[in-house]
Residue frames as a rotation matrix with the C-alpha (Angstrom) as fourth column:
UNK 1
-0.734 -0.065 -0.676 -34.26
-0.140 0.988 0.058 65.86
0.664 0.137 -0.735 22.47
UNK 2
-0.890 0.321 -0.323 -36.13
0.449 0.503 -0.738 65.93
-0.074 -0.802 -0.592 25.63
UNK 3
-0.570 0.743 -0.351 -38.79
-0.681 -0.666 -0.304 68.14
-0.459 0.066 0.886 23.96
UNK 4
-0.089 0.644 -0.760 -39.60
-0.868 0.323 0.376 65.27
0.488 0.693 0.530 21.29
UNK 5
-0.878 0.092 -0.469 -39.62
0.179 0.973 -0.143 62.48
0.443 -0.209 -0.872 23.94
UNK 6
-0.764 0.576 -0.291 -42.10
0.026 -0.422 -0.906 64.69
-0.645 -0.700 0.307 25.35
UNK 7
-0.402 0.729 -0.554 -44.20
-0.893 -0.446 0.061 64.84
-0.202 0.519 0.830 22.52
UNK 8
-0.239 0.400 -0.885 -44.32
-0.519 0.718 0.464 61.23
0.821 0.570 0.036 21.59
UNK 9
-0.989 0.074 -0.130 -45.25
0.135 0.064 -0.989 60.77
-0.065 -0.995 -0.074 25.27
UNK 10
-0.437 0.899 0.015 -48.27
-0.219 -0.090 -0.972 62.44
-0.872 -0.428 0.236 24.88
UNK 11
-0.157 0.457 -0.876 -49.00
-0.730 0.543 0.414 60.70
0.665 0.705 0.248 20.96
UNK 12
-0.610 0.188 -0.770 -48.59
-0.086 0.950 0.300 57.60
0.788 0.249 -0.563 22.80
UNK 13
-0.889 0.262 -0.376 -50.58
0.341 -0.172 -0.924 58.48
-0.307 -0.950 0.063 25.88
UNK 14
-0.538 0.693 -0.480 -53.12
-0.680 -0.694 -0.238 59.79
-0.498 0.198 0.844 23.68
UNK 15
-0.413 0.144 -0.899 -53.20
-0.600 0.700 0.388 56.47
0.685 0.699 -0.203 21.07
UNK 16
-0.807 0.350 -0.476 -53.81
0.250 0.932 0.261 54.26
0.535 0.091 -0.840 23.62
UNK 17
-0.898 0.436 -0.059 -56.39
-0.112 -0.356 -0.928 56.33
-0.425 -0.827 0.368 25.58
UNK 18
-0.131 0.639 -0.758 -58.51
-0.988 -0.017 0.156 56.19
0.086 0.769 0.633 22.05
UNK 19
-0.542 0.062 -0.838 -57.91
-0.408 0.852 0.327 52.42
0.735 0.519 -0.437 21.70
UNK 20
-0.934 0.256 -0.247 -58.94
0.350 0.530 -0.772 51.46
-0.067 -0.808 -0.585 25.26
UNK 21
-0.601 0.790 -0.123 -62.01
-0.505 -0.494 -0.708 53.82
-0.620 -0.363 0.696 24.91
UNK 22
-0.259 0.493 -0.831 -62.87
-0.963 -0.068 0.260 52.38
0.072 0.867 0.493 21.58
UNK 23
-0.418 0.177 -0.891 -62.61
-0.307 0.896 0.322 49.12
0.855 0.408 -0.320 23.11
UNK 24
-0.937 0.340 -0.078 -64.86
0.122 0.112 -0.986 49.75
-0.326 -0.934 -0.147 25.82
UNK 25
-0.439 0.801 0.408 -67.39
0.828 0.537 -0.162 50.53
-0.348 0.267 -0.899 23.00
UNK 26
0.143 0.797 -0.587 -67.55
0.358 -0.595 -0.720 53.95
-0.923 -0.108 -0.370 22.94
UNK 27
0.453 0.041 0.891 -68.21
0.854 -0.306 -0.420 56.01
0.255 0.951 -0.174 19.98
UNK 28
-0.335 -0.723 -0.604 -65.30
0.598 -0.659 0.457 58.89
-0.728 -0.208 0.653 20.01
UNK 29
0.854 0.146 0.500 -65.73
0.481 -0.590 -0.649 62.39
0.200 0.794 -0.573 18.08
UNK 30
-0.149 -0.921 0.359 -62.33
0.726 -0.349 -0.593 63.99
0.672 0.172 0.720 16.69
UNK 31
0.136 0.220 0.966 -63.86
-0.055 -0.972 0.229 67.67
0.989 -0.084 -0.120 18.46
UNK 32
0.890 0.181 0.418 -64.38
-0.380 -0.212 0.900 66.82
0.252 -0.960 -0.120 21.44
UNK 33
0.652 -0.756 0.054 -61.22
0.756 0.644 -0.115 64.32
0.052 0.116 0.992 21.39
UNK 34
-0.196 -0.662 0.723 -59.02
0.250 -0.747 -0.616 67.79
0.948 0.060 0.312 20.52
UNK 35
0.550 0.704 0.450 -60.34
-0.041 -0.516 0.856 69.12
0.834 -0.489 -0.255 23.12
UNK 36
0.974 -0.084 -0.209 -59.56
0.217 0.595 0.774 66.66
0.060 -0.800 0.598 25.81
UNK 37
0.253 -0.967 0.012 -55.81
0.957 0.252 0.143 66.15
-0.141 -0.024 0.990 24.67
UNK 38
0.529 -0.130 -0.839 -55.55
-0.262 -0.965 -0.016 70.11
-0.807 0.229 -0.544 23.56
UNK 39
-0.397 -0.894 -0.207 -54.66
-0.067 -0.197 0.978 69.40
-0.915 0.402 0.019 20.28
UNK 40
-0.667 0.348 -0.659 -55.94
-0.600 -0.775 0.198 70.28
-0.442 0.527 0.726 16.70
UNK 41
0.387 0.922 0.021 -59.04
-0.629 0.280 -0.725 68.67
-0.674 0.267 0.688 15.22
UNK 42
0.213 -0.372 -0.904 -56.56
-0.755 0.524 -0.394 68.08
0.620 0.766 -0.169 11.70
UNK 43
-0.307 -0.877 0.369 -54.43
-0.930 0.193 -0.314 66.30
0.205 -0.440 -0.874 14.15
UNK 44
-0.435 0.594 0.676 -57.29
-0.665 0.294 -0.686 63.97
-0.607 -0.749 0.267 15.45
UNK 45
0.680 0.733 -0.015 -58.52
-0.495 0.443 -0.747 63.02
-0.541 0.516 0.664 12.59
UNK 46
0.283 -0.695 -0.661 -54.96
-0.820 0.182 -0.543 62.25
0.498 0.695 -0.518 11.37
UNK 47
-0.722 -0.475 0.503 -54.65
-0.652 0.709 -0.268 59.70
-0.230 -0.522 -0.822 14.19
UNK 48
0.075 0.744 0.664 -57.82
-0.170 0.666 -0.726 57.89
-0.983 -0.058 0.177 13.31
UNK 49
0.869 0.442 -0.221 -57.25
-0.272 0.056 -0.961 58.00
-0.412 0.895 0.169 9.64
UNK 50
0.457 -0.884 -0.101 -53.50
-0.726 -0.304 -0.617 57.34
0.514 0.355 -0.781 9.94
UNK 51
-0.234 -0.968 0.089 -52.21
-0.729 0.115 -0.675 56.20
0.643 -0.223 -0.733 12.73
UNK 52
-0.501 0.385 0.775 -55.15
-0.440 0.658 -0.611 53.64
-0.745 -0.648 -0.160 13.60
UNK 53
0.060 0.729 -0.681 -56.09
-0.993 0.115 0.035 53.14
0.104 0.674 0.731 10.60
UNK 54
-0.892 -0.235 -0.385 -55.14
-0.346 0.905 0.248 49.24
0.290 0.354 -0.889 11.58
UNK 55
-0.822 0.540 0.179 -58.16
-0.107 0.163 -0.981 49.28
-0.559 -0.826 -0.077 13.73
UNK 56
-0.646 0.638 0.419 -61.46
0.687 0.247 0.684 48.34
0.333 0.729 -0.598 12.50
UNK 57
-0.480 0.702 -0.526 -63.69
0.222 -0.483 -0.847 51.46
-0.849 -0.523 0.076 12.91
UNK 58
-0.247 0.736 0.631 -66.35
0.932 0.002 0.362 52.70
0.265 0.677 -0.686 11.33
UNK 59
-0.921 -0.082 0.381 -67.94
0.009 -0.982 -0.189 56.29
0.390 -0.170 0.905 11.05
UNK 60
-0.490 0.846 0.210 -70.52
0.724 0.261 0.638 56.75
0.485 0.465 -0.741 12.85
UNK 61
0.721 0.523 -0.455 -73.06
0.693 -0.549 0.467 59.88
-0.006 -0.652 -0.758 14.07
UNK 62
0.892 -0.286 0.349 -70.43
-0.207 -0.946 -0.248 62.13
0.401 0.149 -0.904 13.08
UNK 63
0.515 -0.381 0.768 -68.10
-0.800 0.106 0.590 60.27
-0.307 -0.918 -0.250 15.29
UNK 64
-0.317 -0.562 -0.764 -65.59
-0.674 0.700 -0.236 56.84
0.668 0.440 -0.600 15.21
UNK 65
0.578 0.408 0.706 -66.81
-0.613 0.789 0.047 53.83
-0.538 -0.460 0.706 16.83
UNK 66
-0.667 -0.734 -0.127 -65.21
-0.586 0.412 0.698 50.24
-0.460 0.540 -0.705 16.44
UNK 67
-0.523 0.739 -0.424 -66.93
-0.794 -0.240 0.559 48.41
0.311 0.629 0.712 14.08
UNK 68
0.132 0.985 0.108 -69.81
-0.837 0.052 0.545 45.69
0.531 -0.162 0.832 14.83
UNK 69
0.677 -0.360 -0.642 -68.17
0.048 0.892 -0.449 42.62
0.734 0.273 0.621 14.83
UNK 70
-0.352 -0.935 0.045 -65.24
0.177 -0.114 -0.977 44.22
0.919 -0.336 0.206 17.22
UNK 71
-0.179 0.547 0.818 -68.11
-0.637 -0.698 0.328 45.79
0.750 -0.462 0.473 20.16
UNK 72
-0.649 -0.413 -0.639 -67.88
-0.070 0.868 -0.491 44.19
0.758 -0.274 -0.592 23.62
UNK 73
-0.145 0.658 -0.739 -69.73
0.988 0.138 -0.072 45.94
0.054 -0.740 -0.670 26.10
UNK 74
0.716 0.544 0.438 -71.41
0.503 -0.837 0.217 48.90
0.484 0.065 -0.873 27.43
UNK 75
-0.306 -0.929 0.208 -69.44
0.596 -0.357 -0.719 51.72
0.742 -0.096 0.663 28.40
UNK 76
-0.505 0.183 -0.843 -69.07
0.712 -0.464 -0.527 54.38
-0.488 -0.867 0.104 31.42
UNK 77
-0.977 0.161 -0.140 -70.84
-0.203 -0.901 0.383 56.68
-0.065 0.403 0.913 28.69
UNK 78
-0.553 0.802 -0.224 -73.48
0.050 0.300 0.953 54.13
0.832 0.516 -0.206 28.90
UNK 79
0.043 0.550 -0.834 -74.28
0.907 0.328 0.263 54.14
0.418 -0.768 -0.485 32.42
UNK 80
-0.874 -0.233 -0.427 -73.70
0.263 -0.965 -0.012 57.77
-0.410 -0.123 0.904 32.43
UNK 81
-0.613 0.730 -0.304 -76.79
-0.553 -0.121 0.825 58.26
0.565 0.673 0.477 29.64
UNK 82
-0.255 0.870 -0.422 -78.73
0.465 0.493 0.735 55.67
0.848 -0.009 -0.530 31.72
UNK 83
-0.493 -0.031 -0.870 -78.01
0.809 -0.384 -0.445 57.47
-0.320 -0.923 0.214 35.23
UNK 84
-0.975 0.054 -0.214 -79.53
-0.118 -0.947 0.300 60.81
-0.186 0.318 0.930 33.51
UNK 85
-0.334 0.930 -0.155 -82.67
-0.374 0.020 0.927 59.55
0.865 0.368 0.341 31.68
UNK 86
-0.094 0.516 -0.851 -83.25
0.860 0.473 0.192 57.83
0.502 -0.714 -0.488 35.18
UNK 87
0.774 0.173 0.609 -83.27
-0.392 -0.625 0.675 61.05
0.497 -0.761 -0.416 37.32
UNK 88
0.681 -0.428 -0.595 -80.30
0.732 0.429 0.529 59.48
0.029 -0.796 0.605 39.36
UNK 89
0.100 -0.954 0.284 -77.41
0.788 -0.098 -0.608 61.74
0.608 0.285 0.741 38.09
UNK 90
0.051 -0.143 0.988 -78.76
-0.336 -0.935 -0.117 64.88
0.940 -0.326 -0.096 40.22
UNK 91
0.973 0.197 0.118 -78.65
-0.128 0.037 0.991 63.00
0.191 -0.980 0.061 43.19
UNK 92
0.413 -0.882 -0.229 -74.60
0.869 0.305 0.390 63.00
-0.274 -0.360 0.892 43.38
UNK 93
0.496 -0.133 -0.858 -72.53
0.155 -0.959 0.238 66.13
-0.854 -0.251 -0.455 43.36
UNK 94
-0.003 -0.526 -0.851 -70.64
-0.870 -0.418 0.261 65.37
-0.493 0.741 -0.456 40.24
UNK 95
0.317 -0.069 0.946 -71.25
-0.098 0.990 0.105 61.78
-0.944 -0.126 0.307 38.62
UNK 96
0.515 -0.565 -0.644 -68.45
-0.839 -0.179 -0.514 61.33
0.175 0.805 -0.566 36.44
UNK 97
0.422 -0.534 -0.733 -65.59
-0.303 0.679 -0.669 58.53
0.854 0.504 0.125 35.30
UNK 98
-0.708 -0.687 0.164 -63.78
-0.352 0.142 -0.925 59.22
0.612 -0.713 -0.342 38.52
UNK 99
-0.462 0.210 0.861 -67.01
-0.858 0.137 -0.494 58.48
-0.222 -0.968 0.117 40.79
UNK 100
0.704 0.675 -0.221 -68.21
-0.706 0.699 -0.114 55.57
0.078 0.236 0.969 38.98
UNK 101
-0.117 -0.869 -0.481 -64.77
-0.468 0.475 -0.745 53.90
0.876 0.138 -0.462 39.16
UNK 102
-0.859 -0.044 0.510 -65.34
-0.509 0.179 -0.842 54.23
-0.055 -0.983 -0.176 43.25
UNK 103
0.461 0.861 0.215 -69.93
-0.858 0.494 -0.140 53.44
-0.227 -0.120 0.967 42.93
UNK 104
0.769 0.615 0.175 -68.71
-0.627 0.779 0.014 50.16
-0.127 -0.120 0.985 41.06
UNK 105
-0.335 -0.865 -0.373 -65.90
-0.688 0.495 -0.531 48.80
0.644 0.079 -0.761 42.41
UNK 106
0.536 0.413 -0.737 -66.14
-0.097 0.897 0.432 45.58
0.839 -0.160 0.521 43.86
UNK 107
-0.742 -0.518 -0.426 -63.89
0.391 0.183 -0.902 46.05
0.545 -0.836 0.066 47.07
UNK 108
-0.949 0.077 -0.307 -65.96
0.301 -0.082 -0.950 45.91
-0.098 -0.994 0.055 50.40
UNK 109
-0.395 0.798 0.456 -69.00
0.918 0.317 0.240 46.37
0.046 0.513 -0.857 48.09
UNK 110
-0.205 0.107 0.973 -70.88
0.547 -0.812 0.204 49.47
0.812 0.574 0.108 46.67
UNK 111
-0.785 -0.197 -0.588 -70.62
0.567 -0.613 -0.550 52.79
-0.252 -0.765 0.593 49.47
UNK 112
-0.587 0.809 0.016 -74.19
-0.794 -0.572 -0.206 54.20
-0.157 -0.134 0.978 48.12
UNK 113
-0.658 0.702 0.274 -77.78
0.600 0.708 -0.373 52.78
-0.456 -0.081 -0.886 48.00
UNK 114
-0.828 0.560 0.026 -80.44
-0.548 -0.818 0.176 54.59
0.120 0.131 0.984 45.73
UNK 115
-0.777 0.469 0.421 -84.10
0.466 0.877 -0.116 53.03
-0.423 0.106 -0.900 46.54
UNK 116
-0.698 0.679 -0.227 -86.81
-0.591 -0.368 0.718 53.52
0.404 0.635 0.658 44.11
UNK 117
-0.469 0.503 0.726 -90.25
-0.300 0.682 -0.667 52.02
-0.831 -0.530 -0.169 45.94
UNK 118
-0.919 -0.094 0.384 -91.05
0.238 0.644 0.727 48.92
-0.315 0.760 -0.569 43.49
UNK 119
-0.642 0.765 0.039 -94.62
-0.651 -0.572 0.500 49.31
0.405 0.296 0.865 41.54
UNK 120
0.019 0.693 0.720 -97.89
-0.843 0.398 -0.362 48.53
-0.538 -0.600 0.592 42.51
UNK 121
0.751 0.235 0.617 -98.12
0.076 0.898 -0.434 45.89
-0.656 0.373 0.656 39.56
UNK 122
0.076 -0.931 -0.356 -94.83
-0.202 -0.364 0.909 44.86
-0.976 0.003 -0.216 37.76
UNK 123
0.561 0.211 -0.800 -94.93
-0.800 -0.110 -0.590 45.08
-0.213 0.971 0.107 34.46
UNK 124
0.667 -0.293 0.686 -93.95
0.180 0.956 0.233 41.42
-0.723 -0.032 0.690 32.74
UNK 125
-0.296 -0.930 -0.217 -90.79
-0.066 -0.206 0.976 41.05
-0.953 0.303 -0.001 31.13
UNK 126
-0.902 -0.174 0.394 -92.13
0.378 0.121 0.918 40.07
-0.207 0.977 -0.043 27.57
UNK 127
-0.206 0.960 -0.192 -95.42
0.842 0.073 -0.535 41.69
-0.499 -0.271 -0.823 27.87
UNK 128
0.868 0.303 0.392 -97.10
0.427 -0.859 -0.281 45.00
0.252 0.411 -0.876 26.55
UNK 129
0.500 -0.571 -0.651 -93.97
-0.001 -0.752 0.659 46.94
-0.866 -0.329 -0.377 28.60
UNK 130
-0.528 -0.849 0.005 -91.31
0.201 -0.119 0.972 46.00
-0.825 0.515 0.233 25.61
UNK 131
-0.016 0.242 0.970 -93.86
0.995 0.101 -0.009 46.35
-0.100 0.965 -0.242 22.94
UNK 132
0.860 0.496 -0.123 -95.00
0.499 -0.867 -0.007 49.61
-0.110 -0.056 -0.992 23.88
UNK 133
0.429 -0.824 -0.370 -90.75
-0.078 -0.442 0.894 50.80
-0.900 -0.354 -0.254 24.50
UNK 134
-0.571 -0.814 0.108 -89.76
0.370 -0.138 0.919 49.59
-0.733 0.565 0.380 21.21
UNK 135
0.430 0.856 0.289 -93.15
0.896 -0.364 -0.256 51.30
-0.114 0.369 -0.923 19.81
UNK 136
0.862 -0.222 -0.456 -91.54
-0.127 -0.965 0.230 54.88
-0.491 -0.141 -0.860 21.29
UNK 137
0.010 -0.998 -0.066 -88.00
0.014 -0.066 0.998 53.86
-1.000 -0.011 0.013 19.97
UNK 138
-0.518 0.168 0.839 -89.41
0.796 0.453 0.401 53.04
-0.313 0.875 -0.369 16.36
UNK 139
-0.665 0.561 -0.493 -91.74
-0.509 -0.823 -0.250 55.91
-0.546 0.085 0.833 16.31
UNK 140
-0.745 0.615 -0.259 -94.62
0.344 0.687 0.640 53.19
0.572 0.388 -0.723 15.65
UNK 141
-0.272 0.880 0.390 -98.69
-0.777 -0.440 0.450 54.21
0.568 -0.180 0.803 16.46
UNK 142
-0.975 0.003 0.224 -100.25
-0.145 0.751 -0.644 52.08
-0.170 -0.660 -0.732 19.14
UNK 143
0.144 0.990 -0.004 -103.46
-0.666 0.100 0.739 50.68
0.732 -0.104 0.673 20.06
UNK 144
-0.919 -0.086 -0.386 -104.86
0.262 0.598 -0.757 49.52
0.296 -0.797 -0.527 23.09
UNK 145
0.378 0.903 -0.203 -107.87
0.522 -0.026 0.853 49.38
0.765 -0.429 -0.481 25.68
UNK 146
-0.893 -0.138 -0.428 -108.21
0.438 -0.056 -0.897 51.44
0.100 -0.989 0.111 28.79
UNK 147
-0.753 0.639 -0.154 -110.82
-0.264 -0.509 -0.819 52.09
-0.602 -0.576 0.552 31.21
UNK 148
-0.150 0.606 0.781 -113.15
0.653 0.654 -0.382 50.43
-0.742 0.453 -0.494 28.33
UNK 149
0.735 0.287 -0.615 -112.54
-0.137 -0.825 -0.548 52.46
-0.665 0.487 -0.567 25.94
UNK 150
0.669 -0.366 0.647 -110.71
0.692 0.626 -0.361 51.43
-0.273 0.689 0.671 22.49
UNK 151
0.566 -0.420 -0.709 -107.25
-0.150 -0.899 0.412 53.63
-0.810 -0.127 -0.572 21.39
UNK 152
0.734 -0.405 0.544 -106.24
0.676 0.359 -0.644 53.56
0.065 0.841 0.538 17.62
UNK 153
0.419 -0.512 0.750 -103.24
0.351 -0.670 -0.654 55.58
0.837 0.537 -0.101 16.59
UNK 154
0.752 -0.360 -0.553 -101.69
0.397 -0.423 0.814 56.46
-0.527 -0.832 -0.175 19.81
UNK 155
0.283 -0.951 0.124 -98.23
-0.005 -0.131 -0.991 58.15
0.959 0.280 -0.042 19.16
UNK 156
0.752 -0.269 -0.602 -95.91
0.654 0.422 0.628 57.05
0.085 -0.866 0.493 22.31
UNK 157
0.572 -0.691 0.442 -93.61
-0.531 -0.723 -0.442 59.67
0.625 0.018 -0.781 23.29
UNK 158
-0.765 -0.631 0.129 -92.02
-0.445 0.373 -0.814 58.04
0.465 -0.680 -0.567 26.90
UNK 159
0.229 0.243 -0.943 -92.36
0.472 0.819 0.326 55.72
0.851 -0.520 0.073 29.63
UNK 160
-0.213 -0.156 0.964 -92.46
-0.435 -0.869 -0.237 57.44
0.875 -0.470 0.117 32.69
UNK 161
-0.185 0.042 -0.982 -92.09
0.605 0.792 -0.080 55.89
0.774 -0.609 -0.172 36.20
UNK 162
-0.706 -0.452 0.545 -92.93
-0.267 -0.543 -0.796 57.69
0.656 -0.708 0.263 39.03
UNK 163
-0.587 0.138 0.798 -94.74
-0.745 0.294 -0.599 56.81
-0.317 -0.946 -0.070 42.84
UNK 164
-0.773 -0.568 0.282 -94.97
-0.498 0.819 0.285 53.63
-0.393 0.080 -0.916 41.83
UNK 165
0.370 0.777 0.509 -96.83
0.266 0.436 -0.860 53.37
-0.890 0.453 -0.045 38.86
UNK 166
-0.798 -0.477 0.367 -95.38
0.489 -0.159 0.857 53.60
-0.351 0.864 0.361 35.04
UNK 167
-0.004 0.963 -0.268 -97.07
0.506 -0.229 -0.831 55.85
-0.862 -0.139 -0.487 33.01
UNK 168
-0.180 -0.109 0.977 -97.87
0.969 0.151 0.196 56.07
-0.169 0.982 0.079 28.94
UNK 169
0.227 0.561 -0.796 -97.53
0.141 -0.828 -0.543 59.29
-0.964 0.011 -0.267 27.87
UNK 170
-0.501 -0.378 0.779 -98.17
0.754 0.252 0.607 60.41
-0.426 0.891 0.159 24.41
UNK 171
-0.772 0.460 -0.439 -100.66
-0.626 -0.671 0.397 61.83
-0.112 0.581 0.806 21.33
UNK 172
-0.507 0.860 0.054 -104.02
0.857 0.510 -0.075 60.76
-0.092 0.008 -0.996 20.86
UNK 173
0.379 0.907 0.187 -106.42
0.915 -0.335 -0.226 62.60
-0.143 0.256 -0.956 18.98
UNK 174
0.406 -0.074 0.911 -104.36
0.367 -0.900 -0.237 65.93
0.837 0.430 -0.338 18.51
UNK 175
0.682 0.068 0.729 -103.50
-0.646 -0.411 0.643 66.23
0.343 -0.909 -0.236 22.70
UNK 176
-0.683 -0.729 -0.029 -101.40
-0.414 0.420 -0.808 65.19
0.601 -0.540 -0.589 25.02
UNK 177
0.646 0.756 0.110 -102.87
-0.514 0.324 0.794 62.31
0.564 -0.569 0.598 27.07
UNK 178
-0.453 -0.720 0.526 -101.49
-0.870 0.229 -0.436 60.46
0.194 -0.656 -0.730 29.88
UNK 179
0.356 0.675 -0.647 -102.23
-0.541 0.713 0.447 56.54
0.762 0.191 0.618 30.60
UNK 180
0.235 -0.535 0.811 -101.32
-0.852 0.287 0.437 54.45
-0.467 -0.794 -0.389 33.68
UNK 181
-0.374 -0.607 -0.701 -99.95
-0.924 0.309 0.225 51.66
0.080 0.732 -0.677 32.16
UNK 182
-0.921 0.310 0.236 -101.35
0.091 0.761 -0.643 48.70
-0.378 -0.570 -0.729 34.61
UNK 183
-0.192 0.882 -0.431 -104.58
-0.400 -0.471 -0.786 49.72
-0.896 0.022 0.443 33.01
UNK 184
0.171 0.061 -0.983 -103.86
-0.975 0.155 -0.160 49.04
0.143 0.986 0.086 29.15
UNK 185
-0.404 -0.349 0.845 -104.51
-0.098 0.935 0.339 45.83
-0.909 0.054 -0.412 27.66
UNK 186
0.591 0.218 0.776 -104.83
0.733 0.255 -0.630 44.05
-0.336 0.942 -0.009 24.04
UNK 187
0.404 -0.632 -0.661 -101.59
-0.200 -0.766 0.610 46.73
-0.893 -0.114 -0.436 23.55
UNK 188
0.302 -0.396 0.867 -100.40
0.898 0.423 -0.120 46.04
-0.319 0.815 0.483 19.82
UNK 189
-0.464 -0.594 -0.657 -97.88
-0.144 -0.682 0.717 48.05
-0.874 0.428 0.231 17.34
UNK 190
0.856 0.496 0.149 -99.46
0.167 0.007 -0.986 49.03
-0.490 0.868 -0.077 14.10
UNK 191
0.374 -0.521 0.767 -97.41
0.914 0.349 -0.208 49.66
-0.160 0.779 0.607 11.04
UNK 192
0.753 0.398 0.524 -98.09
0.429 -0.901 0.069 53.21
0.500 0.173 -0.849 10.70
UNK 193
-0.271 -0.900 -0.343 -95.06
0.943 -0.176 -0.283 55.81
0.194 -0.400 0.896 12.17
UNK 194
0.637 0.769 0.052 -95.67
0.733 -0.625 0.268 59.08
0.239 -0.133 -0.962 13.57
UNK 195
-0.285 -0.931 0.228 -93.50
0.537 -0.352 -0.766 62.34
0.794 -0.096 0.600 14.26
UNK 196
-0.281 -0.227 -0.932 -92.92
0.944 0.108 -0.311 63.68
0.171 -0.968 0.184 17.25
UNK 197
0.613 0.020 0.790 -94.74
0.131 -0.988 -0.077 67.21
0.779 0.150 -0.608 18.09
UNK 198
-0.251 -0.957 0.146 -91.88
0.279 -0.216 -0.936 69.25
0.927 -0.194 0.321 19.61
UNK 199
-0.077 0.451 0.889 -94.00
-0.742 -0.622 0.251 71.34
0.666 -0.640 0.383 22.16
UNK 200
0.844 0.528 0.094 -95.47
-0.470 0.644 0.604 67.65
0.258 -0.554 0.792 23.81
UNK 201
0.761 -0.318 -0.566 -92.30
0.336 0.939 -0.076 65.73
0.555 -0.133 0.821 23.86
UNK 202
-0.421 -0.585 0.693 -90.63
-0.006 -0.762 -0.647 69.03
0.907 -0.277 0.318 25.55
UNK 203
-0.302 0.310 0.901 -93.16
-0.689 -0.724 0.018 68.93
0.658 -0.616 0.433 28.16
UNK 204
0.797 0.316 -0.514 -93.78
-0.092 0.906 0.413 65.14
0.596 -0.282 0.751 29.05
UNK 205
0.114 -0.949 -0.295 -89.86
0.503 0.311 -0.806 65.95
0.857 -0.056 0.513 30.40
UNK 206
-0.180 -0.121 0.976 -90.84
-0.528 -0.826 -0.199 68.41
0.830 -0.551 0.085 32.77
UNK 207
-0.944 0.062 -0.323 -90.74
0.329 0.197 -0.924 67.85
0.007 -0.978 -0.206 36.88
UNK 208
-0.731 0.643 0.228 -93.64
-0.571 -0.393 -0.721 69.73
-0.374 -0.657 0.654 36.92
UNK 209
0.210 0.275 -0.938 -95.44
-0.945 0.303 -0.122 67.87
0.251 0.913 0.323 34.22
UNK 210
-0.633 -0.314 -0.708 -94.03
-0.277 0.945 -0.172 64.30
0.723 0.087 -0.685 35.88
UNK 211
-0.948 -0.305 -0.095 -95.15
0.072 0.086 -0.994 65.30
0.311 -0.949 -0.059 39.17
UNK 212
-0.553 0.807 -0.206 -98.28
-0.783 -0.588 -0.201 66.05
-0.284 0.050 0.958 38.43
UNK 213
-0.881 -0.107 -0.461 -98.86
-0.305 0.872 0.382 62.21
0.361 0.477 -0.801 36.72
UNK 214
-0.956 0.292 0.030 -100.86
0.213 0.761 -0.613 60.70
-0.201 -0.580 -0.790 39.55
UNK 215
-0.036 0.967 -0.252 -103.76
0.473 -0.206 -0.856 63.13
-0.880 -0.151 -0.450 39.13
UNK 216
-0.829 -0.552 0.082 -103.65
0.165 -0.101 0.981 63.62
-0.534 0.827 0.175 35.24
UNK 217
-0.797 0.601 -0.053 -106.62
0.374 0.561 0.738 62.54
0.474 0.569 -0.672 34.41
UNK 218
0.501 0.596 -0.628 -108.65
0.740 -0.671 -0.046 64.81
-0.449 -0.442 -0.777 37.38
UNK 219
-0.231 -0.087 -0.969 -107.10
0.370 -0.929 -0.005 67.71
-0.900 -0.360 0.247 36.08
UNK 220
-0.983 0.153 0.106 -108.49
0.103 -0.030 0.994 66.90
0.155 0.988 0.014 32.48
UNK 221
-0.247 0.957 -0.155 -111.36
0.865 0.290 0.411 66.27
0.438 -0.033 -0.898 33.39
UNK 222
-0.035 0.295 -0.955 -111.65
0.707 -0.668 -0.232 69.56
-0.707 -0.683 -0.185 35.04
UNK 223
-0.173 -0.240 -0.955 -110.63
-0.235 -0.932 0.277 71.55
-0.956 0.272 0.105 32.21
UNK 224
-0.951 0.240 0.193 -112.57
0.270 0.346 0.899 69.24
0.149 0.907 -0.394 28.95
């Protein structure tokens, strides 16, 4: 007896850990899900196809998610993904569920400070910055001016921030090229899509490669 209260202990300990996650937005995968609870994949997929099936999800990315209509907000997986693509995540010894509970709790207000000095010229909220971001998210060709000089066909790869100045890096002409952003103007999205070469969009990630940003453009010029 006291074995099967023990099991449906951890069914229901397990059901509602799924529902609460799913209604926090995130998108759950059965694998990783076994994992967590230590129990088989079949199993996993038998709770989502069984025993939630009242729930509205949807498949999605290989994964369950709830479905459009049901999505409330962003989750700790989002601010986990955003801490990372910022650079923030190596600056804490472990930045997981348990230390984000403590970073944003509202008692006696937040117990860290990260400061990022602000740019030289802030990019405007409805300006070239969002075309150009949902350019790189679309995989859409640019044009623009810099330095007088006219740029069809760009291919945007990322937005890159560092000592305070954003900075366009992409394809242009066969090469990796690097633009300060505060520079570009007449910035428009063409129709045209482009794929991504693997080698450039590997290396636009690199520290060295970021760090190197300010003086991009002297160290082309040295070597064109």
């Amino acid at each position: 007896m006291h074995t099967s209260d023990s099991r449906h202990d951890r069914l229901a300990f397990r059901l509602a850990m799924i529902i609460s996650r799913l209604f926090c937005g995130e998108t759950l995968y059965p694998a990783q899900l076994a994992r967590e609870f230590n129990v088989s994949a079949r199993t996993l997929q038998r709770d989502f196809s069984e025993r939630l099936v009242f729930l509205d999800t949807e498949p999605y990315q290989g994964g369950y998610r709830l479905a459009a209509g049901q999505r409330p907000y962003r989750t700790d997986s989002d601010i986990l993904y955003f801490a990372d693509i910022t650079h923030i995540t190596p600056l804490f010894p472990s930045l997981d569920r348990r230390l984000l509970s403590v970073l944003l709790s509202p008692e006696n207000g937040a117990p860290c400070l990260v400061y990022h000095e602000p740019p030289q010229s802030a990019p405007t909220l409805f300006g070239g910055f969002y075309v150009v971001t949902q350019a790189i998210v679309r995989r859409r060709l640019l044009s623009f001016r810099c330095d007088g000089q006219d740029h069809e066909g760009m291919a945007p790869y990322k937005l890159i921030y560092f000592q305070r100045d954003w900075y366009l890096c992409g394809e242009w002409q066969s090469a990796l090229r690097v633009f300060r952003f505060s520079q570009l103007q007449n910035i428009a999205v063409s129709g045209r899509r482009f794929r991504q070469d693997a080698v450039i969009a590997r290396t636009v990630t690199r520290p060295e490669f970021i760090t190197a940003l300010p003086h991009y453009q002297f160290i082309r010029s040295l070597i064109t």
